[in-house]
C-alpha positions as CSV (number, residue, x, y, z in Angstrom):
1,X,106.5,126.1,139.8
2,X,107.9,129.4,139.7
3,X,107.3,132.4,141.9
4,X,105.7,134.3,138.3
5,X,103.4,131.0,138.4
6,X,104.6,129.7,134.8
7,X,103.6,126.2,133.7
8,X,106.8,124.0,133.9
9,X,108.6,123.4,130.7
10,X,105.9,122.0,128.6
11,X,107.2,119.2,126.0
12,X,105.1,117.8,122.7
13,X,104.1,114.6,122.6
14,X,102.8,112.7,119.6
15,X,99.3,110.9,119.5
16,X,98.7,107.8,116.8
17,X,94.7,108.4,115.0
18,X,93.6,106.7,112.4
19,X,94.6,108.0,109.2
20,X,92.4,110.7,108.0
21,X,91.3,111.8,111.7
22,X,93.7,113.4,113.0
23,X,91.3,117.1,113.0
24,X,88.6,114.8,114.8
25,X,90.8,113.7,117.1
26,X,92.5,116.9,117.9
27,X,89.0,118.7,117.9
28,X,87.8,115.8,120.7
29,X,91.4,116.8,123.1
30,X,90.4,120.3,122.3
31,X,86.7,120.0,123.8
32,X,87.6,117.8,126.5
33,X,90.3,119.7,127.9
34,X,87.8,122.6,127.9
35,X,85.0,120.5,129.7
36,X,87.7,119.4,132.5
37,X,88.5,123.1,133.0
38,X,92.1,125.0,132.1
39,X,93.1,125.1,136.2
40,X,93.0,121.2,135.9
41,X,94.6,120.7,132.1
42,X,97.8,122.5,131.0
43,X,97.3,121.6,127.4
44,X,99.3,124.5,125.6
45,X,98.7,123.8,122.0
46,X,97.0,120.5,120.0
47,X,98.8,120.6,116.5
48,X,98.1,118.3,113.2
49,X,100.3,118.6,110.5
50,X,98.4,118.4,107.4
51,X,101.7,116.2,105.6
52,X,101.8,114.1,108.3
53,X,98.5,111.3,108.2
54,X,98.0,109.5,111.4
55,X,99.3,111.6,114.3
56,X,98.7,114.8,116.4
57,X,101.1,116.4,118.5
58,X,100.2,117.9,121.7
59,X,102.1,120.2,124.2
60,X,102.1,119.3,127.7
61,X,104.5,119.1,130.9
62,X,102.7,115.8,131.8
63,X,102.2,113.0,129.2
64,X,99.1,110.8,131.6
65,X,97.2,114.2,131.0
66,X,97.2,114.0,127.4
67,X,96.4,110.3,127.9
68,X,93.7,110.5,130.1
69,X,92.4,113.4,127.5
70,X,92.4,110.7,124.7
71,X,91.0,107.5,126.5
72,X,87.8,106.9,124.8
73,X,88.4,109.0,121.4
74,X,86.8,106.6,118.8
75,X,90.0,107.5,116.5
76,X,92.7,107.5,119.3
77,X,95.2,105.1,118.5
78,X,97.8,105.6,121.3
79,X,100.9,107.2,122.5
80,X,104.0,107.1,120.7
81,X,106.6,106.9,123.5
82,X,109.4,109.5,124.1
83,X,109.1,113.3,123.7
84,X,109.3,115.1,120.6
85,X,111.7,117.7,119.8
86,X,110.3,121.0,119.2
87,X,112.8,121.8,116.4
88,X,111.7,118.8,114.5
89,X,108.1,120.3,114.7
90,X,109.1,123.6,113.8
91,X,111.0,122.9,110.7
92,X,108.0,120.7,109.3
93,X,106.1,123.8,109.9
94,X,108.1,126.2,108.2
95,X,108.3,126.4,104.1
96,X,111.3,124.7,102.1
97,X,113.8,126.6,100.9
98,X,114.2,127.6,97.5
99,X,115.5,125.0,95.3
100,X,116.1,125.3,91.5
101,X,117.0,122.7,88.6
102,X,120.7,122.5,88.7
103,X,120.8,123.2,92.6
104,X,123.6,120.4,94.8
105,X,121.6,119.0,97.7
106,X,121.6,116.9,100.4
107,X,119.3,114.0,101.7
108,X,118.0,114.2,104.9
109,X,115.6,111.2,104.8
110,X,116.2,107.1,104.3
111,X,117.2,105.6,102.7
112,X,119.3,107.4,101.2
113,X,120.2,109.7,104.2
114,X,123.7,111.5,103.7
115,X,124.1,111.4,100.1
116,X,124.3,114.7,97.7
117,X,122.5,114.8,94.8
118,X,121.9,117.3,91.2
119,X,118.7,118.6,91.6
120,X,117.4,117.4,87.6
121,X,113.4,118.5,87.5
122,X,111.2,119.6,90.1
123,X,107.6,118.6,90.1
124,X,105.6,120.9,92.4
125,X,102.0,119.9,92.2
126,X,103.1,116.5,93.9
127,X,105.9,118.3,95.6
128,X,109.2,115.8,94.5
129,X,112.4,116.4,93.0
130,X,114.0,114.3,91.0
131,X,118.2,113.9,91.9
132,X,121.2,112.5,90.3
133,X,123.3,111.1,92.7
134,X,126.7,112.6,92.9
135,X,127.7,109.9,95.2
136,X,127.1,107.0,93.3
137,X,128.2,105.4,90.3
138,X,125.0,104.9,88.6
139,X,123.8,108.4,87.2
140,X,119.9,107.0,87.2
141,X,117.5,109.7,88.9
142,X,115.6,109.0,91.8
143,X,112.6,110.8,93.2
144,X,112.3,112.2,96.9
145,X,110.2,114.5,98.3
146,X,111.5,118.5,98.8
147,X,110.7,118.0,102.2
148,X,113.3,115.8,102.2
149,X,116.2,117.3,100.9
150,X,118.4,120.4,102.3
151,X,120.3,122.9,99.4
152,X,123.8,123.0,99.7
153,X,125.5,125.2,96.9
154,X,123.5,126.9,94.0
155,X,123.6,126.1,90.7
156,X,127.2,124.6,89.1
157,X,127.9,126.1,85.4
């Protein structure tokens, strides 16, 4: 620790729940953490991401707190093993950008990671676009989610 009496750096950690409930779960780590006292658990933040079913991140220097926290949830599914980046959970956090009918973007998800694509119809209620690959040879449209696509250039006249 240092001499200001920070917590050490503090890393997220993802939680498996069944799918659906995650808020349960979250609300359960919240209350028990609480109960156990805020001296003994350095839980910074409990996060569910409402895109994401079946998992709640958790922030916390020390991944057997966040375990001993869960053991016992009725949803608890487990720990995913590794540390999450924070960047990762940020940028599911923050709104997509702008992207327009005509727009070039690239594919960020599998499995077709890498390629570029003519943004052809956006349907936002279920929140897809629909692409023609510029990379292939085939010019048949496929469907991914704007979530998973970054804009590269604007529209091409």
């Amino acid at each position: 620790m240092s001499s200001q009496g920070q917590q050490p750096g503090c890393r997220v950690y993802a939680i498996r729940a069944v799918g659906g409930q995650e808020y349960g779960v979250a609300f359960m780590l919240k209350a028990r953490a609480e109960n156990k006292g805020l001296d003994k658990v350095r839980v910074s933040a409990i996060v569910v991401l409402p895109t994401l079913k079946g998992f709640v991140f958790v922030e916390d220097p020390m991944p057997y707190e966040i375990q001993n926290l869960a053991m016992g949830i009725k949803h608890y599914r487990g720990m995913v093993r590794g540390v999450m980046n924070v960047d990762e959970l940020l940028s599911s956090l923050a709104k997509p950008a702008g992207i327009n009918v005509g727009d070039i973007v690239e594919i960020i998800v599998e499995p077709f990671r890498g390629y570029r694509g003519r943004v052809v119809d956006i349907d936002k209620e279920k929140g897809q676009v629909y692409l023609e690959l510029l990379d292939s040879s085939s010019t048949m449209p496929i469907i991914v989610n704007i979530k998973g696509v970054r804009k590269i250039e604007g529209k091409q006249q």
